[in-house]
MOPAC internal coordinates of N, CA, C and O (Angstrom, degrees):
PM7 1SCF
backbone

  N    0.0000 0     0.00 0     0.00 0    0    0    0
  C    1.4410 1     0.00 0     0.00 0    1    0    0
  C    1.5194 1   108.88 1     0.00 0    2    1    0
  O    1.2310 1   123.86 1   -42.21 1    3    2    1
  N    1.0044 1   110.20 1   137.79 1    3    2    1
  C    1.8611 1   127.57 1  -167.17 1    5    3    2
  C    1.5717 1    96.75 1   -81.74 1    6    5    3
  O    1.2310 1   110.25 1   -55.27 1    7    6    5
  N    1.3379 1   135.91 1   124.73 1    7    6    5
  C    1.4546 1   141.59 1   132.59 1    9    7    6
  C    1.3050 1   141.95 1   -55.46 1   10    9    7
  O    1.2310 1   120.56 1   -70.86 1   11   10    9
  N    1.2726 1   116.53 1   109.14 1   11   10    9
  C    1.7203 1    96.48 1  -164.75 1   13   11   10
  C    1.6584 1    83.99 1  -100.15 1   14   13   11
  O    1.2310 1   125.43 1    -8.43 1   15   14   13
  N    1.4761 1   107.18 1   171.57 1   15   14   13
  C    1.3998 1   142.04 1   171.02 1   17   15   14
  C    1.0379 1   116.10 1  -106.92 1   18   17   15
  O    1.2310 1   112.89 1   -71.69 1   19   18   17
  N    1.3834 1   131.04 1   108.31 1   19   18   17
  C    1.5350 1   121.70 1   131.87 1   21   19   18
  C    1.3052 1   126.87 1   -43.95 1   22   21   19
  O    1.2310 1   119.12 1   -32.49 1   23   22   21
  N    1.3541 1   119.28 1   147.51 1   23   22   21
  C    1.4480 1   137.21 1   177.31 1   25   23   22
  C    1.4259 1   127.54 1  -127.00 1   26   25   23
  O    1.2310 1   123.14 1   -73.64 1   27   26   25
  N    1.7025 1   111.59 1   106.36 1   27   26   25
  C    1.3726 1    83.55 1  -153.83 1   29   27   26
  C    1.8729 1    86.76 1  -102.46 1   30   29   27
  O    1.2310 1   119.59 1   -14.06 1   31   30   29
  N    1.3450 1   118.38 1   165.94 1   31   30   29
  C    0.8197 1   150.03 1  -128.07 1   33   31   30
  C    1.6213 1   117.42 1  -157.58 1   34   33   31
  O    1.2310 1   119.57 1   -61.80 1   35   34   33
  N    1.6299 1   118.43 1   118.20 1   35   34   33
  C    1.4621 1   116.94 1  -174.55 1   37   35   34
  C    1.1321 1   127.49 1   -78.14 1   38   37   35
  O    1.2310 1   106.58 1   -98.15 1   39   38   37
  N    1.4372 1   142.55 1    81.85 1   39   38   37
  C    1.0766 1   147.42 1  -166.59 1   41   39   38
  C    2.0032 1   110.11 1   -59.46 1   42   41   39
  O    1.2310 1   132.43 1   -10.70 1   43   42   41
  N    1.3216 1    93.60 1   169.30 1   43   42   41
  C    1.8046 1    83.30 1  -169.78 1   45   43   42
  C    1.6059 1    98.16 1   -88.90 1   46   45   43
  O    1.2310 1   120.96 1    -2.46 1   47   46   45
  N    1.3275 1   115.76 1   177.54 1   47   46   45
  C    1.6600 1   109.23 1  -162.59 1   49   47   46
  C    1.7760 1   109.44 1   -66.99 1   50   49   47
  O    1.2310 1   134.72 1    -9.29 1   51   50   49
  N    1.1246 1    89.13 1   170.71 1   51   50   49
  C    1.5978 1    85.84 1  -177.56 1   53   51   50
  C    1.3155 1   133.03 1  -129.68 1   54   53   51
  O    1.2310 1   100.02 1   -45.72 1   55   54   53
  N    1.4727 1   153.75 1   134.28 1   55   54   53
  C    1.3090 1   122.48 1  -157.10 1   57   55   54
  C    1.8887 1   128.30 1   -37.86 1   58   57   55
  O    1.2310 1   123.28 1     2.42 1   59   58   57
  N    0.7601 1   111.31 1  -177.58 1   59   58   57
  C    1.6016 1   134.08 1  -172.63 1   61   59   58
  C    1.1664 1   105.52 1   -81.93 1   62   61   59
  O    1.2310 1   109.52 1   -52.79 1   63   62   61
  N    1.1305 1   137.25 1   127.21 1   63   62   61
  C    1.7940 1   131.14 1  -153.81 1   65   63   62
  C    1.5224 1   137.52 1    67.41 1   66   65   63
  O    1.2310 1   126.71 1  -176.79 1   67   66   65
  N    1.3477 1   104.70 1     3.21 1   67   66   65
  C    1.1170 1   110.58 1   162.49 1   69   67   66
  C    1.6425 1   129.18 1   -84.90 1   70   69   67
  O    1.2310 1   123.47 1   -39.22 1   71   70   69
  N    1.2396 1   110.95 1   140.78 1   71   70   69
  C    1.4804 1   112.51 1  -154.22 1   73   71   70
  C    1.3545 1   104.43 1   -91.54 1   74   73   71
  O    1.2310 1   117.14 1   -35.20 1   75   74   73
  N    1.7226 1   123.05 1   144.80 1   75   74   73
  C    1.5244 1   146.26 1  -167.05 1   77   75   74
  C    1.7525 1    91.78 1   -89.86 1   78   77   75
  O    1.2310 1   130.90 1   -28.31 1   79   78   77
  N    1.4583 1    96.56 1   151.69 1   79   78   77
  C    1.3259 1    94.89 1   159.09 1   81   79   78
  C    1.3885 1   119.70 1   -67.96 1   82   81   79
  O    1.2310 1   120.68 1   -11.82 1   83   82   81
  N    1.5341 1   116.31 1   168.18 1   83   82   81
  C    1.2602 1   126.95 1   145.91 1   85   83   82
  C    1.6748 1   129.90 1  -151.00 1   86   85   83
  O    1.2310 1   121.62 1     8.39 1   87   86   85
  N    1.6531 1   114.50 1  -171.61 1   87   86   85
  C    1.2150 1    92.46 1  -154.84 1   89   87   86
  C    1.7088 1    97.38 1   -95.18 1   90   89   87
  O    1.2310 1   128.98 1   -30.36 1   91   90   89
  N    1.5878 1   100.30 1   149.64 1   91   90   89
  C    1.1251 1   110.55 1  -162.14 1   93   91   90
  C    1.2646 1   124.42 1    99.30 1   94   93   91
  O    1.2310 1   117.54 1   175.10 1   95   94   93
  N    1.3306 1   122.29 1    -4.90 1   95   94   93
  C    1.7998 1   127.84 1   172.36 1   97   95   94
  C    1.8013 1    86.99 1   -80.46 1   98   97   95
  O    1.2310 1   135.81 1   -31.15 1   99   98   97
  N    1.5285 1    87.01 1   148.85 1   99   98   97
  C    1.9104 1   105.70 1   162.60 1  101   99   98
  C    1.6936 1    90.96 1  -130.50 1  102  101   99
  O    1.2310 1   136.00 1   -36.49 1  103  102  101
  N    1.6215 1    86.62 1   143.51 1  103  102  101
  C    0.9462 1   103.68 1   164.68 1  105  103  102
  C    1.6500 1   112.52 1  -146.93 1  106  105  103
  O    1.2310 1   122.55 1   -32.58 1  107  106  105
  N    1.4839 1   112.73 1   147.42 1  107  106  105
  C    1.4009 1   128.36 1  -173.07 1  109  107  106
  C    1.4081 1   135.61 1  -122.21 1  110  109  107
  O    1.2310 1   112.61 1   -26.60 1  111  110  109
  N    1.4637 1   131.56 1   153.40 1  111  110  109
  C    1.2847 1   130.59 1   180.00 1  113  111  110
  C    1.2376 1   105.15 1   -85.11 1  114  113  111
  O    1.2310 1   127.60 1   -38.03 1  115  114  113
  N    1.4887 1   102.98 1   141.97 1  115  114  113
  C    1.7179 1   118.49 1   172.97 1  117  115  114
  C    1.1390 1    89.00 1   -87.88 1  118  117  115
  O    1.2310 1   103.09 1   139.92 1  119  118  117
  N    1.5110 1   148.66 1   -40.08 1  119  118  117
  C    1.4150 1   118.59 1  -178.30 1  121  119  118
  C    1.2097 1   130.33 1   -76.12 1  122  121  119
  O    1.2310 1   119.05 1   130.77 1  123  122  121
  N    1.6046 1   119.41 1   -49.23 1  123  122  121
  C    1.7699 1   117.03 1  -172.35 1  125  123  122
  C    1.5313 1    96.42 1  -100.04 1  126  125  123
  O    1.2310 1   108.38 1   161.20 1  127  126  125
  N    2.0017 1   139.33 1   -18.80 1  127  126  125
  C    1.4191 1   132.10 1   163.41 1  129  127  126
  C    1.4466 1   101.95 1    82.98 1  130  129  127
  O    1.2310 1   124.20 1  -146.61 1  131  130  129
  N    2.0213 1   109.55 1    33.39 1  131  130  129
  C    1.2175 1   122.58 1   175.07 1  133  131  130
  C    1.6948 1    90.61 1   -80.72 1  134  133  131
  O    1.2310 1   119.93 1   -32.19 1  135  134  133
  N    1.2042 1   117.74 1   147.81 1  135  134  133
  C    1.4055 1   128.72 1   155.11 1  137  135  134
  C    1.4209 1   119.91 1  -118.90 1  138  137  135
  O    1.2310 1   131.38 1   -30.08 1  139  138  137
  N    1.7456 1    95.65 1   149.92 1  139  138  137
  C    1.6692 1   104.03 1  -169.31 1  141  139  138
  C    1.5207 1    98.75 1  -146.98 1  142  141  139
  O    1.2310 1   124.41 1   -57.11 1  143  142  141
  N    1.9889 1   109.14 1   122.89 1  143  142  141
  C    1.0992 1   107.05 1   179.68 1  145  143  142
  C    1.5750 1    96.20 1   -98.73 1  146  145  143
  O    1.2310 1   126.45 1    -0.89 1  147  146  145
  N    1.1756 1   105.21 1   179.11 1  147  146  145
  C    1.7485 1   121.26 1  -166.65 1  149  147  146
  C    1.3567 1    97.52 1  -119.53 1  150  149  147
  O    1.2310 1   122.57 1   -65.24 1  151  150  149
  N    1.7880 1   112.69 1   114.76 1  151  150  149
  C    1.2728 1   106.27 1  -162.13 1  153  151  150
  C    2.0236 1    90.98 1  -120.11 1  154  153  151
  O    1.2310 1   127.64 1   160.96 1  155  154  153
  N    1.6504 1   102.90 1   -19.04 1  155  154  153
  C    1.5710 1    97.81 1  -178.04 1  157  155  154
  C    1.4287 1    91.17 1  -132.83 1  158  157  155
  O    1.2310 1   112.70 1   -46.22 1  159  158  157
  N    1.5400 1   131.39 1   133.78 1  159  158  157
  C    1.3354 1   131.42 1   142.29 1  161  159  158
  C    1.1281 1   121.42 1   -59.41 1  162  161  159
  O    1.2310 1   121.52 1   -33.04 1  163  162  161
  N    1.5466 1   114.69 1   146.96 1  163  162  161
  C    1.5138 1   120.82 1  -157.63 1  165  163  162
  C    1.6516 1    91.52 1   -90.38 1  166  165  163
  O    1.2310 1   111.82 1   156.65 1  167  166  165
  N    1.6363 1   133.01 1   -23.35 1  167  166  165
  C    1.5125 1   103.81 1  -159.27 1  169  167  166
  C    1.3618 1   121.39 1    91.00 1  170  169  167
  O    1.2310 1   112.85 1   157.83 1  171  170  169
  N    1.3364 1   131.10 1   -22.17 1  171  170  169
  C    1.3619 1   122.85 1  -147.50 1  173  171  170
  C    2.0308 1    88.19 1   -88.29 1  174  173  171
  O    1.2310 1   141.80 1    -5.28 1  175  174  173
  N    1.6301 1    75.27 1   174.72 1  175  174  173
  C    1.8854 1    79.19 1  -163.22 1  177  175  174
  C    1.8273 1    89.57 1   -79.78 1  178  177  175
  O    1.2310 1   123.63 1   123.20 1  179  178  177
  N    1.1809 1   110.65 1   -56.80 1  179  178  177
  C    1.4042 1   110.14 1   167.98 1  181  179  178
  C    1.1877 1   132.58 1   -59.37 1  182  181  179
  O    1.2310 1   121.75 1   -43.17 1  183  182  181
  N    1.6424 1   114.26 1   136.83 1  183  182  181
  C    1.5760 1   107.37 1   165.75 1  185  183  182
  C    1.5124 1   122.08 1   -43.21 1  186  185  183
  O    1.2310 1   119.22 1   -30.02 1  187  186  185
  N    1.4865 1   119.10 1   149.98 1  187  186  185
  C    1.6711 1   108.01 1  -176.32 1  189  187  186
  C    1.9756 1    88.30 1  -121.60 1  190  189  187
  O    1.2310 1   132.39 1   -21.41 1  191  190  189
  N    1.1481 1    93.67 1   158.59 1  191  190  189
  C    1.3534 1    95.59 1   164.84 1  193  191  190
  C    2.1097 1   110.60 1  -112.15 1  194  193  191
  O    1.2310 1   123.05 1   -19.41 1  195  194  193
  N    1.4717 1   111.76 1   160.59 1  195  194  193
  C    1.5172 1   113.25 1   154.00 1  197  195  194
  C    1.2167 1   120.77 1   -91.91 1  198  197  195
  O    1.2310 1   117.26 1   -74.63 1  199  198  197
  N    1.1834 1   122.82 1   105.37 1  199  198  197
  C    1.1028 1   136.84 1   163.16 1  201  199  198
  C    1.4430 1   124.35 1   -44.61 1  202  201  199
  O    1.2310 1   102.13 1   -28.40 1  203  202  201
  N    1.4931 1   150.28 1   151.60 1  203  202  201
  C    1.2869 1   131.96 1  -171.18 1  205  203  202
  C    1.8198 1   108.19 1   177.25 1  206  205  203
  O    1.2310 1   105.32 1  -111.40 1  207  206  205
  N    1.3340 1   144.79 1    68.60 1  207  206  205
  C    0.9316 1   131.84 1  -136.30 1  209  207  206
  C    1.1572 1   134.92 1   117.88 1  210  209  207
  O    1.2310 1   124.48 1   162.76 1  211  210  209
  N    1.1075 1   109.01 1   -17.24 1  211  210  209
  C    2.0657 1   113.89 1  -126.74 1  213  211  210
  C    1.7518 1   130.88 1    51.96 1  214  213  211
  O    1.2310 1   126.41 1  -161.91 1  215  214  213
  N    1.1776 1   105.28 1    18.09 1  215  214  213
  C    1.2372 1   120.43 1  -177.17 1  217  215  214
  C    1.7711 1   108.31 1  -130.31 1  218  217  215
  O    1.2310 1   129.93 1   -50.84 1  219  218  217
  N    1.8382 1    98.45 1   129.16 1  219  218  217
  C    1.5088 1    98.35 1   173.88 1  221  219  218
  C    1.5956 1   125.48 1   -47.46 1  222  221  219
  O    1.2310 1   112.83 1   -30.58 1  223  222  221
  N    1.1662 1   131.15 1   149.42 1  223  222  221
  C    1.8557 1   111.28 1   169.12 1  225  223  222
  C    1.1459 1   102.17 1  -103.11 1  226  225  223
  O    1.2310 1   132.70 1   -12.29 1  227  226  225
  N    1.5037 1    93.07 1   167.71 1  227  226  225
  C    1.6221 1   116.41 1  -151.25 1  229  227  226
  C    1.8828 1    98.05 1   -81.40 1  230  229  227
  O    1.2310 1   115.24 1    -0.88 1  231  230  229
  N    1.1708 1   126.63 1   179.12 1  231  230  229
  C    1.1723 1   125.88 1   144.81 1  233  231  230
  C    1.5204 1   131.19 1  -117.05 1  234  233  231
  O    1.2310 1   127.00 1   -51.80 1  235  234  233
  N    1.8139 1   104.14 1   128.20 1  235  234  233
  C    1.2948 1   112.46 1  -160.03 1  237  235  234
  C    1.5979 1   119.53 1   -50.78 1  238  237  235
  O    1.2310 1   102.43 1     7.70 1  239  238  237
  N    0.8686 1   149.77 1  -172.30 1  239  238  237
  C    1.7084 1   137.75 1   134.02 1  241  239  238
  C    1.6711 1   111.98 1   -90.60 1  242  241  239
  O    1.2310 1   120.54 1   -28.12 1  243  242  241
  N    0.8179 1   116.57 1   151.88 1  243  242  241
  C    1.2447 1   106.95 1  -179.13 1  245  243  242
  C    1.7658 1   121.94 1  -116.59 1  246  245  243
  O    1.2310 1   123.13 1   -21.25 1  247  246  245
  N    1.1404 1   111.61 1   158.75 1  247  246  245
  C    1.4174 1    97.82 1  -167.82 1  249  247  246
  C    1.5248 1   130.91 1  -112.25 1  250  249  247
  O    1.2310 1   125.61 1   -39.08 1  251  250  249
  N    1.4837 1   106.83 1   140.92 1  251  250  249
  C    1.4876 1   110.77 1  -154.82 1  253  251  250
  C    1.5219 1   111.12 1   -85.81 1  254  253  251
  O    1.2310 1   120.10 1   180.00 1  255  254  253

């Protein structure tokens, strides 16, 4: 069975209130419905996006 990779990727900055990852967010592709939980934050000064497709992934909601 084949593994794909996400790639995450530095997106340019983003407004003021927009939320950082953390660990324990999933997030998923609307196209192939690969999922990827966030087990280490990268640190970076900028938000990063996951790449997946060629398309950013979405972020899941998670459940209470």
């Amino acid at each position: 069975m084949a593994v794909k990779k996400a790639v995450a990727k530095r997106a340019p900055a983003k407004k003021a209130g927009a939320k950082q990852m953390s660990v324990g967010d999933t997030y998923s592709c609307g196209v192939c419905g690969l999922a990827v939980t966030i087990d280490d934050v990268c640190g970076c000064v900028d938000t990063c996006d996951i790449i997946c497709c060629d398309t950013p992934m979405k972020k899941k909601r998670s459940k209470k």
